[in-house]
N, C-alpha and C positions, 0 to 999 in steps of 0.2 A: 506405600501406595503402589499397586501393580504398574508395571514397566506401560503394558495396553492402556493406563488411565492417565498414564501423567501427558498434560499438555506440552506442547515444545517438540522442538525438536529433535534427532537424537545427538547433534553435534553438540546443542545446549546441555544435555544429558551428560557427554561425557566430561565437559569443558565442569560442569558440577562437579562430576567426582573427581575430575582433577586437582579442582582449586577447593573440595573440601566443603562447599556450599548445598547439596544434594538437601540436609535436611530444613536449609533454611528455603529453598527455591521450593522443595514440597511446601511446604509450610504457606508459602505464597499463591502456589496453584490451586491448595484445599480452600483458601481462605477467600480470593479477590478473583481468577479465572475462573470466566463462565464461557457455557458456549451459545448461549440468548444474549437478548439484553431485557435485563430485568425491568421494573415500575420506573424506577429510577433514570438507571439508564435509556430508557426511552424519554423521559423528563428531558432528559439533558440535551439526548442526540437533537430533538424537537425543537428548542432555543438555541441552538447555536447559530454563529454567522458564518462558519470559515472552518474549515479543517483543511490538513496535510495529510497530501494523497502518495503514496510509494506504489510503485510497480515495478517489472524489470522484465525482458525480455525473456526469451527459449534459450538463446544465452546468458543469463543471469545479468545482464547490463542494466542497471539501475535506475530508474529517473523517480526522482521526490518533483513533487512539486503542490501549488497551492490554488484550495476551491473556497469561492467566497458566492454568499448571496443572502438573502433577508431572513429572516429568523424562519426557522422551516422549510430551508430552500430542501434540506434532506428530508425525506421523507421514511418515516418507520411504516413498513407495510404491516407486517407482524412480529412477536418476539424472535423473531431468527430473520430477520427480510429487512432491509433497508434499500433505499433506491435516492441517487442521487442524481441530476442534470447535468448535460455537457453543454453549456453554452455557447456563443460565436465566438474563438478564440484567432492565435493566429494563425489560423490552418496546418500548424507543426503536425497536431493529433499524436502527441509521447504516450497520453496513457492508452490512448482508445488501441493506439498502434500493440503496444505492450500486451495489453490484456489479448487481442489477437493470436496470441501468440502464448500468452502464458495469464490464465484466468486469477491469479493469487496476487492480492494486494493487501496493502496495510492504509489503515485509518488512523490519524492520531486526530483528536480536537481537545483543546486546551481553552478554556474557562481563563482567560485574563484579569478580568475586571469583576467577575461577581462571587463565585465557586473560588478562582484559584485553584483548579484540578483539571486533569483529564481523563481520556476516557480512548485507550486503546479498543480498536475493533479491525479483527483479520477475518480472512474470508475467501468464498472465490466469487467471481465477479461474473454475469453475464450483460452483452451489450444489446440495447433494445428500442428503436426505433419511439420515436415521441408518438406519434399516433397511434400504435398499438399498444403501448403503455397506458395510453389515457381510454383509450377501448374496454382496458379489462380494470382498469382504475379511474371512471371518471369524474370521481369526487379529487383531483389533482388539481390545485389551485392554479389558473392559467395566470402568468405575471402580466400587469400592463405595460413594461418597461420590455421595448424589444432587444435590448442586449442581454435581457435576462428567458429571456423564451427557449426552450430546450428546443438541442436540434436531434438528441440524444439522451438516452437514459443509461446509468449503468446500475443495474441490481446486486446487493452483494449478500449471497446468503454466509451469515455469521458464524463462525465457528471458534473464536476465542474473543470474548469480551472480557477488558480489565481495567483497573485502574492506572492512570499514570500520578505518581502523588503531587504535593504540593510543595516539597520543601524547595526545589530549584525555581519554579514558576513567579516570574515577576508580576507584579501585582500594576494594572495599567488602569488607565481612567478614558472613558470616551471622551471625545473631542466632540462639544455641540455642533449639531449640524450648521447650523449658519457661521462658525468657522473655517469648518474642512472644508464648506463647498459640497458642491450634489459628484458622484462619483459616475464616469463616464463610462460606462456599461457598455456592452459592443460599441468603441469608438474605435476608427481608424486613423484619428488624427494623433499623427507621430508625438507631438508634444504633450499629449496630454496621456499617452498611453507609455511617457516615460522618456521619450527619445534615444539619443545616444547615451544617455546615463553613464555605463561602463567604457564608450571609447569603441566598443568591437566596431562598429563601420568604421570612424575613421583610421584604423587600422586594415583595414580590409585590403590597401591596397598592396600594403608592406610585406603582409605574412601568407606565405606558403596555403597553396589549400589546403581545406582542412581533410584529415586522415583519421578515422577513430583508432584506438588500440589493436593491437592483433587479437584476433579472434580466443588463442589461445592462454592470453594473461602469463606472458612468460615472467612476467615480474612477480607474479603467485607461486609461481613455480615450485613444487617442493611445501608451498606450506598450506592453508585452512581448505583453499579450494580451488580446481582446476574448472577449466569448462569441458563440456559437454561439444565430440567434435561434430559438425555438419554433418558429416556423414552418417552418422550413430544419429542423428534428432533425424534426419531428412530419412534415412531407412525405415525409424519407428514413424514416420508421419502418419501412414495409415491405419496406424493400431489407437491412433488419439486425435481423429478429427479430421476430415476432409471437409466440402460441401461450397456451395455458393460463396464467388470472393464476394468481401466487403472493402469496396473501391479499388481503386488499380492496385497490383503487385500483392497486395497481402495476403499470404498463404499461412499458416490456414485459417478460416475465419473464424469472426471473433464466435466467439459461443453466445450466439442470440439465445434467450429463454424458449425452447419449445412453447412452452404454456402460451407464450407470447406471440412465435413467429409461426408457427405450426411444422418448426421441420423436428431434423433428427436431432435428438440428445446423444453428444458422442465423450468418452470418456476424456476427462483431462490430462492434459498432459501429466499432472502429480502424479497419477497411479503410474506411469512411464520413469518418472524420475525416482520415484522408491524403488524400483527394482534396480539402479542403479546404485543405488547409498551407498551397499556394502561397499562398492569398489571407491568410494573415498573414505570410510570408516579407518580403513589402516594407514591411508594419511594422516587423517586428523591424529590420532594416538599417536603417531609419530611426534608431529609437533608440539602435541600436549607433554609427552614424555619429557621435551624439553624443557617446558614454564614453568617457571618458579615464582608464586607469588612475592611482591615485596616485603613483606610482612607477614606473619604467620597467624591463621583465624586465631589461635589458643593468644596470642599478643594483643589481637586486635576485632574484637568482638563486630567491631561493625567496618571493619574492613570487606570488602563486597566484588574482589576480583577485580579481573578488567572487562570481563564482557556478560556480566551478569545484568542485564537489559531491562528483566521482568519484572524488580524491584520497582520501577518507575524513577529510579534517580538520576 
């Protein structure tokens, strides 16, 4: 398979022929990565209730987190085009923030109780106001439940869809609704939105403010990946996006859909970070030079590395 066709990354590229997996990872990109979503997967996207949403910042700072709403709350616009709602949350805004800043996210939704499978989808994401969403879409099912009402849309146009398998996926049962109780959709009331659960208030008064990590990741230092300094992203800012903030401090904005807002389409930051690669490519060989699998493929037929992702196991 040409080097231009294989999906992935190149760091997953090398960490393959490090560890020896190259023909089974082709094997898996010919077979299950698409860059639509097919009959099927559109089925699926269509019934779900809940997916896990990934982003990370222009420093590569990570936040997972979780989208829940009624069967269709995602909507497939086209085979390449999905569009999901941000509802009233608690004003943090991690991903909306995230995406601002760096348009590439990851999708997982996993099938508990029927399927037992999931259904990877990456992409890059534009953010788009609820009104001019339903402007140029106005068959968009409006919710009667005001917690569930978008204040927010974010579009993500698809560019790898895949399988996540079934062999880890616990196999779960609904709870009938006159059990679990009606679920408290935009509530503000503490108790029901979970309360102190973990303890963080009342520790709040005990511990130091909080400090995130240094910018720099010196605990990475030397191995898979370093960041990217301020000054090198804030120099290229202008090569990948300026234009109207969205809300206080955030620079640069998120990338509303032109189609949508009527302004300019300006290049992602990705094409800004490939030109970068090379200069961590001789890192990573570095540390791969070091790895030594625990076992050897020729021992262990279904032995699968340590960061071989794409298998879905």
């Amino acid at each position: 398979m040409p080097r231009q066709e294989r999906p992935g990354s190149d760091g997953e590229h090398l960490v393959q022929q490090r560890l020896g997996t190259t023909e089974r990872a082709d094997r898996f990109y010919r077979d299950q990565v698409l860059d639509h979503l097919n009959v099927r997967m559109q089925e699926f996207v269509a019934r779900q209730e809940m997916f896990f949403l990934a982003t990370a910042d222009r420093h590569g700072e990570c936040d997972a987190t979780f989208r829940a709403g009624p069967p269709g709350f995602v909507q497939v616009l086209d085979d390449r085009t999905l569009a999901y709602p941000e509802y009233r949350g608690n004003g943090v805004m991690a991903s909306i923030g995230n995406i601002s800043e760096n348009p590439r996210l990851g999708i997982l939704m996993v099938d508990f109780t029927r399927d037992r499978i999931g259904l990877h989808i990456n992409g890059r994401s534009r953010v788009v106001m609820d009104e001019e969403m339903r402007a140029h879409h106005p068959g968009l099912p409006v919710d009667p439940i005001p917690g569930r009402r978008a204040q927010l849309w974010v579009t993500v146009e698809v560019e790898e869809a895949y399988i996540h398998c079934a062999k880890h996926i616990p196999h779960l049962q609904k709870v009938p609704a006159q059990q679990r109780g009606a679920r408290a959709w935009g509530t503000d009331d503490v108790k029901r939105k979970g309360g102190d659960f973990f303890g963080s208030a009342a520790e709040a008064e005990q511990r130091p403010p909080f400090r995130r990590a240094e910018r720099k990741n010196e605990h990475l230092r030397g191995g898979l990946h370093e960041d990217t300094d301020d000054a090198v992203y804030h120099a290229a800012a202008p090569a990948y996006g300026s234009g109207p903030s969205y809300g206080a401090g955030l620079h640069p904005a998120p990338r509303v859909d032109p189609a949508y807002a009527g302004g300019h389409s300006a290049p992602g930051r990705g094409d800004f970070v490939e030109e970068l690669n090379a200069e961590f490519l001789d890192r990573v060989e570095r540390v791969l030079a070091r790895a030594q699998p625990r076992r050897s493929v020729d021992d262990d037929p279904e032995f699968r590395g340590w960061f071989d992702r794409r298998d879905g196991g």
